[in-house]
MIVO-400482 format. One line per field, with one value per residue: residue number from 1; x, y, z negated of N, C-alpha, C in turn. Coordinates in pm, whole numbers, padded with zeros to 5 digits. Atoms other than C-alpha are relative to their C-alpha. Example, Ala and Ser with C-alpha at 12.3 -4.5 7.8 and 13.67 -1.06 7.14 Angstrom:
% residues 2
seq 1,2 .
n_east 00089,-00082 .
n_north -00119,-00119 .
n_up 00000,00006 .
ca_east 01230,01367 .
ca_north -00450,-00106 .
ca_up -00780,-00714 .
c_east 00090,-00077 .
c_north 00120,00109 .
c_up 00000,-00073 .
***
This chain:
% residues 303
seq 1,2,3,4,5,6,7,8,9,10,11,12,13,14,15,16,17,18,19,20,21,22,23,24,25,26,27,28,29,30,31,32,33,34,35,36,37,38,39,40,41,42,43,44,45,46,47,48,49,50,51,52,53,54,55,56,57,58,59,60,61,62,63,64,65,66,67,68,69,70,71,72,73,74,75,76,77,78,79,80,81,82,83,84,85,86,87,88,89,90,91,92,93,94,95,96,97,98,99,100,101,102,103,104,105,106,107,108,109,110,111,112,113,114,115,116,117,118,119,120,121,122,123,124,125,126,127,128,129,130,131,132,133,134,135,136,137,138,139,140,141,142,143,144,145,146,147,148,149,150,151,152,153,154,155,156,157,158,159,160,161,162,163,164,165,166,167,168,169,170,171,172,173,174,175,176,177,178,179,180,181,182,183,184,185,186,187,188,189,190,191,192,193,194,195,196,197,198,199,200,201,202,203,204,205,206,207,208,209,210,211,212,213,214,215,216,217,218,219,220,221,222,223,224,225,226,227,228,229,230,231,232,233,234,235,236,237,238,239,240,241,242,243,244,245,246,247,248,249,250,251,252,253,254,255,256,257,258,259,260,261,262,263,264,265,266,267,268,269,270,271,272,273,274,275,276,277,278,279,280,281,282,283,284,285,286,287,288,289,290,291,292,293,294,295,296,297,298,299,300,301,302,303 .
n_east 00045,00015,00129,-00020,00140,-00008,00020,00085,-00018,00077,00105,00034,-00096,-00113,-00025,-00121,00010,00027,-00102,-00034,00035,-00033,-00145,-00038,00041,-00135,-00149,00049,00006,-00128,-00012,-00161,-00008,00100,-00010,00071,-00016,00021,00116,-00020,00144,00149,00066,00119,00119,-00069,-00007,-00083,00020,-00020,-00132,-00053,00036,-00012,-00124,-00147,-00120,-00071,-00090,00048,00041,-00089,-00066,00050,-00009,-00122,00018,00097,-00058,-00176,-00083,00011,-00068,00075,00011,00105,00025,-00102,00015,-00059,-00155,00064,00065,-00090,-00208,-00053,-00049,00118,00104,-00126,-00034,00126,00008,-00070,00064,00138,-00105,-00035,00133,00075,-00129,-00052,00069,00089,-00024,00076,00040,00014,00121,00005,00145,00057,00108,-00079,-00026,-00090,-00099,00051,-00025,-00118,-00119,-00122,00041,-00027,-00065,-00102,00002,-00107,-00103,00027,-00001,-00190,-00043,00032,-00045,-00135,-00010,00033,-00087,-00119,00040,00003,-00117,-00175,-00027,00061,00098,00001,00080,00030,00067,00114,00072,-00044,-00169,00054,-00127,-00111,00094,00036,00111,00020,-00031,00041,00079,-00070,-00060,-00074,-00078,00158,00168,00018,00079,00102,00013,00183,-00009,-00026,-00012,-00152,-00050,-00021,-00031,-00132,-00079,-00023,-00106,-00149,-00079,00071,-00016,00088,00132,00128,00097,00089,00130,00105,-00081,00099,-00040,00026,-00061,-00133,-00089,00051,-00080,-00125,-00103,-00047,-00130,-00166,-00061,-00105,-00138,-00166,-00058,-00088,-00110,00003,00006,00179,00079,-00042,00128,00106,00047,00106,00139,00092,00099,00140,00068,00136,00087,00107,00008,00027,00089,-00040,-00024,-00102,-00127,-00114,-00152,-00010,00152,00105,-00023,-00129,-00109,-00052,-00071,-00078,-00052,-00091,-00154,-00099,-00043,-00093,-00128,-00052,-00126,-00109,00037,-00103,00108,00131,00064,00135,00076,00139,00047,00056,00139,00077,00077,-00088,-00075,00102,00068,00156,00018,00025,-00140,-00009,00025,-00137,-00088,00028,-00045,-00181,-00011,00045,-00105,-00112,00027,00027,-00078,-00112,-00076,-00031,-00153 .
n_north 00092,-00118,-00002,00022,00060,00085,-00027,00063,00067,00113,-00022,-00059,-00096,00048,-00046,-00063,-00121,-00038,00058,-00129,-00039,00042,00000,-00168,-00088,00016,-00069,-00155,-00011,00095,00125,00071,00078,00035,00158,00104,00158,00048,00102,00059,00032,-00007,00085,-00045,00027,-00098,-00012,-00055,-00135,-00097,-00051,00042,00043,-00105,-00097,-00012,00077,-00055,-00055,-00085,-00100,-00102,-00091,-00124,-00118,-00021,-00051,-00115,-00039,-00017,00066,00104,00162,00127,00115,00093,00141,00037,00075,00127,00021,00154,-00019,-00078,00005,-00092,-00124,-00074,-00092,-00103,-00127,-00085,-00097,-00107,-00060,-00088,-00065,-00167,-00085,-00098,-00094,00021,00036,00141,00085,00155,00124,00163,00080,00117,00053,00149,00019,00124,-00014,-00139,00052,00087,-00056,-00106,00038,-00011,00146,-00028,00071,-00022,-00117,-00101,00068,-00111,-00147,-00016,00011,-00132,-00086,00001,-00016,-00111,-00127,00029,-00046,-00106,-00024,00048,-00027,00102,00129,00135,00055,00158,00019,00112,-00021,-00112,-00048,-00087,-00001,-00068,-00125,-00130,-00038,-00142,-00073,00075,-00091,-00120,-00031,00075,00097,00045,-00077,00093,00131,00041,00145,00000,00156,00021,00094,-00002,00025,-00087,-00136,00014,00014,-00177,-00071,-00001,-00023,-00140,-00090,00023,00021,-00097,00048,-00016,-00031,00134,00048,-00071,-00123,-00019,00116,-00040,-00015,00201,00032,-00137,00062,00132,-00067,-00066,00162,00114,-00085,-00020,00079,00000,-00094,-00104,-00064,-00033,-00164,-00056,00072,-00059,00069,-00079,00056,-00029,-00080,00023,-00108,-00001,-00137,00040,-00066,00009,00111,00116,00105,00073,-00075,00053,-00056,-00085,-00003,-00092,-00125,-00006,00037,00147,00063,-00078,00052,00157,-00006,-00042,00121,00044,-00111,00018,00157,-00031,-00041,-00173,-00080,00080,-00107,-00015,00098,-00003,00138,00120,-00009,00077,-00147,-00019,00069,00065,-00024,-00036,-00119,-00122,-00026,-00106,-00027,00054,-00107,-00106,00080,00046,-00131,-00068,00072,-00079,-00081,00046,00018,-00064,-00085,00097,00098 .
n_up -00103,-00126,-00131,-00118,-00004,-00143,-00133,-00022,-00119,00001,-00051,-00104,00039,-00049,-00108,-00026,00074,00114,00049,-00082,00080,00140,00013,00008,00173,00146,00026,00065,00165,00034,00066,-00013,-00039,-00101,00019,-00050,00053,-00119,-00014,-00167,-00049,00115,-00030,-00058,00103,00122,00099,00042,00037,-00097,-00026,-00062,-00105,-00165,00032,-00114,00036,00106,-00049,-00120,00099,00086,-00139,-00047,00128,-00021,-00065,00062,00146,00026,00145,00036,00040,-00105,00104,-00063,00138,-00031,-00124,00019,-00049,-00110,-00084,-00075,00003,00104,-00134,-00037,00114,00027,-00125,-00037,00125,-00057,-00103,00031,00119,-00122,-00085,00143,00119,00137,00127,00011,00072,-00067,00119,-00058,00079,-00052,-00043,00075,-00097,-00099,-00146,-00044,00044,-00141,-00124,-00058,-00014,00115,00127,00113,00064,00060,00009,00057,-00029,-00101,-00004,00019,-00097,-00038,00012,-00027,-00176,-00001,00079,-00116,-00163,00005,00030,-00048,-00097,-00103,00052,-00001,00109,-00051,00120,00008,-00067,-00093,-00069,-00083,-00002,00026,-00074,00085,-00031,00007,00094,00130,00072,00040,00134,00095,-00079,-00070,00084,00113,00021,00139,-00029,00079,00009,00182,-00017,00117,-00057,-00041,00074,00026,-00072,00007,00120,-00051,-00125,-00067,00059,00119,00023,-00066,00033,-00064,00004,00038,00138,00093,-00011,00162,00035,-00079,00093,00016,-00140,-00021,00102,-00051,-00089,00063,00040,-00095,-00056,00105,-00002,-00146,00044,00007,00079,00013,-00019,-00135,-00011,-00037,00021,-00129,00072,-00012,00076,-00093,00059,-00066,00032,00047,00107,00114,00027,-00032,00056,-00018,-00107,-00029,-00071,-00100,-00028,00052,00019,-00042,00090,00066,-00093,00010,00165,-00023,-00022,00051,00045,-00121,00028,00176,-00018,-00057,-00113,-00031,-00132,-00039,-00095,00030,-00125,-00005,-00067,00087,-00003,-00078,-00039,-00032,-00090,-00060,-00199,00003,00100,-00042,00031,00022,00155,00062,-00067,00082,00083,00012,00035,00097,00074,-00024,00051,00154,00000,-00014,00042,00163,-00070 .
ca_east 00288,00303,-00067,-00060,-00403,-00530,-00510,-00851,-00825,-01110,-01468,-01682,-01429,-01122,-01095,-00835,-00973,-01056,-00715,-00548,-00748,-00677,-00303,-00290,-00475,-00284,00033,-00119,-00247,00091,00027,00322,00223,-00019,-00111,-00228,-00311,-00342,-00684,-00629,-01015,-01345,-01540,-01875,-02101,-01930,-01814,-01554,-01737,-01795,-01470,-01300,-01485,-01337,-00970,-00692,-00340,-00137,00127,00024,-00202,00112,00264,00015,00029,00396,00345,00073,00256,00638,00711,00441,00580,00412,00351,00215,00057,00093,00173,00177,00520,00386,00246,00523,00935,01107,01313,00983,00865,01248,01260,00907,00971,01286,01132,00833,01141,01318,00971,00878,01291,01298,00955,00840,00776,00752,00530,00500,00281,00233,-00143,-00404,-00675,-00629,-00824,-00566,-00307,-00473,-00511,-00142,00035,00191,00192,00113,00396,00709,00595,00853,01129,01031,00962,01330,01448,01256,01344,01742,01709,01553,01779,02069,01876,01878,02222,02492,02654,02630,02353,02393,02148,02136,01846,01567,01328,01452,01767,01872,02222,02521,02319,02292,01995,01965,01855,01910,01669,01688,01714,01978,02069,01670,01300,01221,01091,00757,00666,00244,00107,00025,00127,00444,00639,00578,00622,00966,01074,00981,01197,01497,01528,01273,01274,00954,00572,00251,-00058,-00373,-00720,-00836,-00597,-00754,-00641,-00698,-00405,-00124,00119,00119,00252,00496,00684,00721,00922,01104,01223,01336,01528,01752,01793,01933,02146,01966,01839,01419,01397,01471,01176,00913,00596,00279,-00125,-00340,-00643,-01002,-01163,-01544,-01696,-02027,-02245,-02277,-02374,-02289,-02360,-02048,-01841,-01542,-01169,-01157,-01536,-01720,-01688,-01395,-01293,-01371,-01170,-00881,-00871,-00828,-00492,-00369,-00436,-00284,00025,00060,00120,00434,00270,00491,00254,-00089,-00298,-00649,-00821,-01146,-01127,-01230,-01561,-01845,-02023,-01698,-01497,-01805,-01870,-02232,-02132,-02221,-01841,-01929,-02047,-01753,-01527,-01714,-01642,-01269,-01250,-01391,-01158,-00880,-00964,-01044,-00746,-00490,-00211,-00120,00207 .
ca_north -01066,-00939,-00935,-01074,-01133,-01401,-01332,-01382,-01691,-01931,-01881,-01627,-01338,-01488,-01220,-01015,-00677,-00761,-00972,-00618,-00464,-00651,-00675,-00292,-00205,-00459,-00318,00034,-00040,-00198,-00543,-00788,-01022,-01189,-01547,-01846,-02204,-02493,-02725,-02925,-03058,-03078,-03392,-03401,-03463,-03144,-03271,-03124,-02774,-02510,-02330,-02576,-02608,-02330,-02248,-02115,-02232,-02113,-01987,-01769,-01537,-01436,-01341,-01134,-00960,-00917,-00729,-00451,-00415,-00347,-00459,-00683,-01069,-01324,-01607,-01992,-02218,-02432,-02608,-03016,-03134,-03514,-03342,-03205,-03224,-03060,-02900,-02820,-02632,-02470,-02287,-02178,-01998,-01893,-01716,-01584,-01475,-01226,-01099,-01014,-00853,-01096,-01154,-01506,-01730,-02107,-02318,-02679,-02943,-03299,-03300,-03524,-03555,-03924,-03822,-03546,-03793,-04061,-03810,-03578,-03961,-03922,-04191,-04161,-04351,-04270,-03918,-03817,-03998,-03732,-03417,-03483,-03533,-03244,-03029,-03105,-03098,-02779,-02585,-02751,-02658,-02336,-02266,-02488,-02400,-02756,-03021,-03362,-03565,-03959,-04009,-04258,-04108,-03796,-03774,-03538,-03584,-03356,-03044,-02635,-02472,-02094,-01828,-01854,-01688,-01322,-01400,-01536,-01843,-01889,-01779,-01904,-02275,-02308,-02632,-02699,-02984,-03068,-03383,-03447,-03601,-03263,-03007,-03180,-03178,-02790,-02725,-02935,-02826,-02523,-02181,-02225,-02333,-02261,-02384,-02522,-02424,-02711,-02662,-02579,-02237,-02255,-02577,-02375,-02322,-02733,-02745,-02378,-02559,-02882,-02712,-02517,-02829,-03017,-02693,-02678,-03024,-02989,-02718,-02440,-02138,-02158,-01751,-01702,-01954,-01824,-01953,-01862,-01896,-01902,-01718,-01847,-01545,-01510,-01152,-01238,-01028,-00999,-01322,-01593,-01889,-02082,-01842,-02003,-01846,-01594,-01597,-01279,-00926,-00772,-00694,-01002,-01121,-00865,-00982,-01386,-01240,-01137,-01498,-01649,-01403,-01531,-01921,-01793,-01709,-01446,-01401,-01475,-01371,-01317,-01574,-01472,-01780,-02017,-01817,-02027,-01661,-01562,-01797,-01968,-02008,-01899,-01599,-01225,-01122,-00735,-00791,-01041,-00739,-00461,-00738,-00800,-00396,-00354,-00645,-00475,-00226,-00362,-00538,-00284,-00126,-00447,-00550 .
ca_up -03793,-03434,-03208,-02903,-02684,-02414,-02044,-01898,-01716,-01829,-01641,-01501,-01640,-01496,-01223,-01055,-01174,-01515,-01552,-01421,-01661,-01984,-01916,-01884,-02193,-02440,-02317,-02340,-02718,-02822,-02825,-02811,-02592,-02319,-02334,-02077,-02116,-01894,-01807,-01490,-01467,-01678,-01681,-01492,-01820,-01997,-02283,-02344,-02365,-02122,-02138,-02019,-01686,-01461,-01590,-01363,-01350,-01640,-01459,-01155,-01409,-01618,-01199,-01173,-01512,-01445,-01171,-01313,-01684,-01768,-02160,-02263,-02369,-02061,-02308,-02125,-02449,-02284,-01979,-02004,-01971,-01867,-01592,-01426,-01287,-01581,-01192,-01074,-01409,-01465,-01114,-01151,-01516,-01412,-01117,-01323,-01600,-01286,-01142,-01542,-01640,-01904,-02056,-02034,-02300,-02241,-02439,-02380,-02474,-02438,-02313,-02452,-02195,-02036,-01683,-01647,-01712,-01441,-01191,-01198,-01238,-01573,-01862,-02209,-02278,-02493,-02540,-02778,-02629,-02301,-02451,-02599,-02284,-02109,-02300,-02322,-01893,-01910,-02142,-01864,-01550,-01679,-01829,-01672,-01385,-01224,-01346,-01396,-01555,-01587,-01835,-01937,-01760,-01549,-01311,-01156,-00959,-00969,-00807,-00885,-00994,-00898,-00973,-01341,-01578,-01674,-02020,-02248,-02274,-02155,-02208,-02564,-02603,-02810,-02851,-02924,-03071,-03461,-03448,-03764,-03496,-03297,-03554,-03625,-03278,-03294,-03582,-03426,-03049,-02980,-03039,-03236,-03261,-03105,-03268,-03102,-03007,-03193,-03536,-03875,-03936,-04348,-04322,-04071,-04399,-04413,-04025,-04072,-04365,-04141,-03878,-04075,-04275,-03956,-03840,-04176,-04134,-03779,-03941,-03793,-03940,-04007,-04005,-03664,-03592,-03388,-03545,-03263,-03410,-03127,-03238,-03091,-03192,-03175,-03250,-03460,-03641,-04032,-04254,-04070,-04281,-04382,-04173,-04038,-03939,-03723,-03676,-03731,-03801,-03650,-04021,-04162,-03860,-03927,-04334,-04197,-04033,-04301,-04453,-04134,-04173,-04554,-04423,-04263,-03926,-03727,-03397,-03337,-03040,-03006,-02737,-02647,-02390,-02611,-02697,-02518,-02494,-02321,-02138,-02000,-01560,-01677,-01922,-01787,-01680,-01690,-02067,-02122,-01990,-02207,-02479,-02454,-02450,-02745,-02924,-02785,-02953,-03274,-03289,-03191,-03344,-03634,-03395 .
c_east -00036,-00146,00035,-00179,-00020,-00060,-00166,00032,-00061,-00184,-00029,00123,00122,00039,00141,00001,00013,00167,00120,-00021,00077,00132,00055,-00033,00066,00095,-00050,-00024,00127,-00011,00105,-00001,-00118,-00011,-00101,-00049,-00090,-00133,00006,-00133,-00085,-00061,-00135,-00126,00053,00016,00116,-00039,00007,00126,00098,-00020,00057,00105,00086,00097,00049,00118,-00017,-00105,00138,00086,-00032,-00043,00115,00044,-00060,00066,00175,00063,-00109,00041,-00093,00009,-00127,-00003,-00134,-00011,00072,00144,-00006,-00046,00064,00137,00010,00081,-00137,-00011,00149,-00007,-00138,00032,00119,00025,-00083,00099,00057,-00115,-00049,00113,-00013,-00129,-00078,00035,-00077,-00048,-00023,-00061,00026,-00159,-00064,-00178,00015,-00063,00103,00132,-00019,00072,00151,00110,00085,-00061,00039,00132,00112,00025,00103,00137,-00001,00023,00166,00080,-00032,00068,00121,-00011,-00086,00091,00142,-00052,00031,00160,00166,-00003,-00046,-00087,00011,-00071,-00059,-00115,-00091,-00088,00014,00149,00028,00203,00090,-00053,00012,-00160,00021,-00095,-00002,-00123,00022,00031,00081,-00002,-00101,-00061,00019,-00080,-00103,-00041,-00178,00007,-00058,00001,00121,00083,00066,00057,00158,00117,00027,00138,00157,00056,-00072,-00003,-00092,-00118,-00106,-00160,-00112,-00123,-00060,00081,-00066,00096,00064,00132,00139,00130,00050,00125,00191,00097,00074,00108,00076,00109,00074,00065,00070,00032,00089,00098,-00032,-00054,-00198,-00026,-00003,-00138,-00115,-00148,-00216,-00157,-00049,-00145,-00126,-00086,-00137,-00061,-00192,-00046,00008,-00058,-00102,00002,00115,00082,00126,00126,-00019,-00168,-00067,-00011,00120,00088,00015,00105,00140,00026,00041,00162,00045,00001,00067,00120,00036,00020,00098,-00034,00036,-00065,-00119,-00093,-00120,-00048,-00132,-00044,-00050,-00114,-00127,-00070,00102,00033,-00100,-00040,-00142,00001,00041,00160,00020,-00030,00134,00160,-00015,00099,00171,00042,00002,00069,00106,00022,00018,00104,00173,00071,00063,00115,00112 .
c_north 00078,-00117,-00046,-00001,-00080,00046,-00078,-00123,-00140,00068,00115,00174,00069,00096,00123,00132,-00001,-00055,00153,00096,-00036,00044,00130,00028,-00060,00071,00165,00006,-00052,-00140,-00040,-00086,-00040,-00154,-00062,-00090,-00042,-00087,-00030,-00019,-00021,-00082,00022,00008,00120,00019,00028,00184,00121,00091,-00017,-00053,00068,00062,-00011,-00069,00085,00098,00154,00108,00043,00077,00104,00120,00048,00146,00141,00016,00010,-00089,-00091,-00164,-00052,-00142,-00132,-00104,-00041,-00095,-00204,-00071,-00144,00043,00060,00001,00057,00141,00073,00152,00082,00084,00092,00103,00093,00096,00059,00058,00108,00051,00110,00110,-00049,-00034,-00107,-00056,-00146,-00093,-00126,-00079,-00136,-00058,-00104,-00035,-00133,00020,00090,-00094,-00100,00143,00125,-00181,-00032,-00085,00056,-00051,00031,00176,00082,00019,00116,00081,00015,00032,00095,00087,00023,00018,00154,00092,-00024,00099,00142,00099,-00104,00044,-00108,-00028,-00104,-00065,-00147,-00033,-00118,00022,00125,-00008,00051,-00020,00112,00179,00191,00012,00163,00040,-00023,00098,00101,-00014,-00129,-00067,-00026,00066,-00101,-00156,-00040,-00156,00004,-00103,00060,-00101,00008,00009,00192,00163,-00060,00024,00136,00059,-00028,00026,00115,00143,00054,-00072,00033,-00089,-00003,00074,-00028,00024,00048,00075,00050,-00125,00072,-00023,-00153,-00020,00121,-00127,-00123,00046,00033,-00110,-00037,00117,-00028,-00144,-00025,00094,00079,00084,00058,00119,00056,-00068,00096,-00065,00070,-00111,00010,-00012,00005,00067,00044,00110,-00042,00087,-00014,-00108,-00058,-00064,-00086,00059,-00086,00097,00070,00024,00062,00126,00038,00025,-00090,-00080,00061,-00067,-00177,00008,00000,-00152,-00124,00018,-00087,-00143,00018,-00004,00127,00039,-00071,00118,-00034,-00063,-00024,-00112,-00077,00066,-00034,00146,00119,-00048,-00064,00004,00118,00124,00126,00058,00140,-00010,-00139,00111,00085,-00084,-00013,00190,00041,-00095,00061,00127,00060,-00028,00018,00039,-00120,-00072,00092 .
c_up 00125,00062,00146,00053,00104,00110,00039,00076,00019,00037,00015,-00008,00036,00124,00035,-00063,-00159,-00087,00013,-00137,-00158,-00055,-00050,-00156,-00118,00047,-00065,-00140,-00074,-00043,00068,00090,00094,00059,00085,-00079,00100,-00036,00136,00047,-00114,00064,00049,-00090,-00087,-00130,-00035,-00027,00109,00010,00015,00160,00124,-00064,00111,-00049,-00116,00048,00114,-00048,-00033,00156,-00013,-00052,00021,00055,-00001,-00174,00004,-00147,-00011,00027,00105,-00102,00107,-00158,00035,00129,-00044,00053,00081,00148,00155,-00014,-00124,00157,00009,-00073,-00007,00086,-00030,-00144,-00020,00058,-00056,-00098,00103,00032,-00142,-00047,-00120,-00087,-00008,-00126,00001,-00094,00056,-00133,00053,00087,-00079,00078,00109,00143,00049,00038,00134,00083,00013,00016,-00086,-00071,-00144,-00134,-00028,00039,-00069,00110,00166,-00029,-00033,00104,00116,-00018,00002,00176,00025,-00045,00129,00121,00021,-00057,00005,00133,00119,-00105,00032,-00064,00014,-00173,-00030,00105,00112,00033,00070,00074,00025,00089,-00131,00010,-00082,00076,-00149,-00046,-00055,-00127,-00029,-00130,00042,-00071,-00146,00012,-00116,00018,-00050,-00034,-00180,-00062,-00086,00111,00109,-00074,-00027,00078,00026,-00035,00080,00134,00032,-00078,-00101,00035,00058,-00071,00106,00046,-00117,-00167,-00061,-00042,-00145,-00019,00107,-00080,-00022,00131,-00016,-00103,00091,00064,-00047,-00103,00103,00089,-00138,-00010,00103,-00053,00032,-00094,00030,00008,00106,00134,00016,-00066,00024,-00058,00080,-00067,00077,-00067,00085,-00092,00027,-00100,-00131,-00045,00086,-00092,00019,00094,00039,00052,00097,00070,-00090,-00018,00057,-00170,-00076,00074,-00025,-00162,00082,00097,-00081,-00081,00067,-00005,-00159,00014,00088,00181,00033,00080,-00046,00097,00014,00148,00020,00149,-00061,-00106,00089,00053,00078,00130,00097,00160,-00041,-00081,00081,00025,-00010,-00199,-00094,-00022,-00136,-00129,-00051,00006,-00165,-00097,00054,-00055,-00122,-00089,00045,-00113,-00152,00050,-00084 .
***
């Protein structure tokens, strides 16, 4: 199972130095990868949790990792697809795919936040029947010469779209979600999976099997299936009552990979955003810094 870890880019942390920082040192320790994710707005009663109150864009972080690193993977899980052209989102990952030489990887999501949904415009309505349709106008935008596209909901008429993307035939397509419907659509059109924040960690092997099912029913070939754990990893001392997943010791945290890894989980990256003592507007960003050092640390060298 290859390591990946998350780009700072949720509260007081989120900054140019320390994002500079991070990028450098996973690549420097050999990790595989360097992971966003999108939050458009945080309600004014914060319930949704402080580390969703002050996130950047998803996109414009992995630029600027690009830029300061050479090989590590640019990984977005994930940007809402309701939320945005499928043109729009193709030129822009195409464009962040030449600036990187090849190392983006595009995850997509359906969102599930209904002010987000009010305020970008988009409707919760006939979500599958979209991402289907996304994603087929994406894999086009990006590998036909012309584009034509008369669809349900997206058209695009007889038009080019260049530059293409440095890689072949495109960046990979993860799909998020843990929704049946979504793990199926994984298996039959994307290059693999990305698990949530929010998924239970001890039940992944449940979702991996799904996908890979509705690839050998499409006829492809389930081993080639990317299948991506983010990892909301919270460094806690010793007995913790009722410990939970990835919460606690770095080697109690280091043994729940390897039970992660054993439900057919090929990546998983370590997302110290989604620690409230972390990601937080209000959390110390020199001792969030020291922090994400010293998990980088911890969690080197297992790619």
């Amino acid at each position: 199972m290859r390591i990946g870890f998350g780009a700072p880019v949720s509260g007081s942390w989120a900054t140019p130095d320390t994002l500079t920082f991070v990028a450098r040192r996973a690549e420097e320790l050999g990790y595989h990868s360097l992971w966003t994710y999108q939050r458009l707005l945080s309600p004014v009663d914060d319930t949704w949790g402080d580390v969703y109150r002050s996130v950047q864009d998803p996109l414009l972080p992995l630029a600027y990792a690009a830029a300061v690193t050479s090989r590590i993977r640019l990984g977005v899980a994930v940007v809402n697809l309701p939320f945005v052209s499928p043109v729009v989102l193709a030129k822009q990952l195409a464009t962040l795919d030449i600036l990187s030489a090849g190392r983006v990887d595009a995850g997509l999501g359906n969102g599930w936040a209904d002010p987000e949904f009010v305020a970008t415009g988009a409707s919760k309505r006939d979500q599958g029947r979209r991402a289907d349709e996304f994603i087929g106008l994406l894999k086009s935008l990006w590998t036909d010469e012309v584009v034509a596209h008369e669809g349900e909901l997206y058209r695009v008429p007889p038009m080019r779209m260049d530059p293409k993307p440095a890689q072949r035939p495109h960046p990979p397509i993860l799909l998020g979600g843990g929704a049946a419907p979504v793990l199926r659509r994984a298996g039959r059109l994307c290059d693999g999976w990305v698990s949530s924040s929010r998924a239970d960690l001890r039940t992944l092997g449940a979702a991996v099997a799904e996908v890979k099912a509705a690839a050998e029913q499409a006829g492809r070939d389930p081993a080639v299936l990317r299948l991506v754990c983010r990892g909301a990893v919270r460094i806690r001392p010793a007995g913790l009552p009722q410990r939970t997943p990835l919460t606690g010791t770095p080697d109690q945290i280091r043994s729940d990979f390897d039970d992660i890894a054993a439900q057919g989980i090929t990546e998983l990256f370590v997302d110290l955003n989604f620690d409230p003592e972390i990601g937080s507007p209000d959390a110390d960003p020199a001792a969030s810094r020291r922090r994400a050092d010293e998990a980088l640390e911890a969690f080197a060298g297992r790619s």
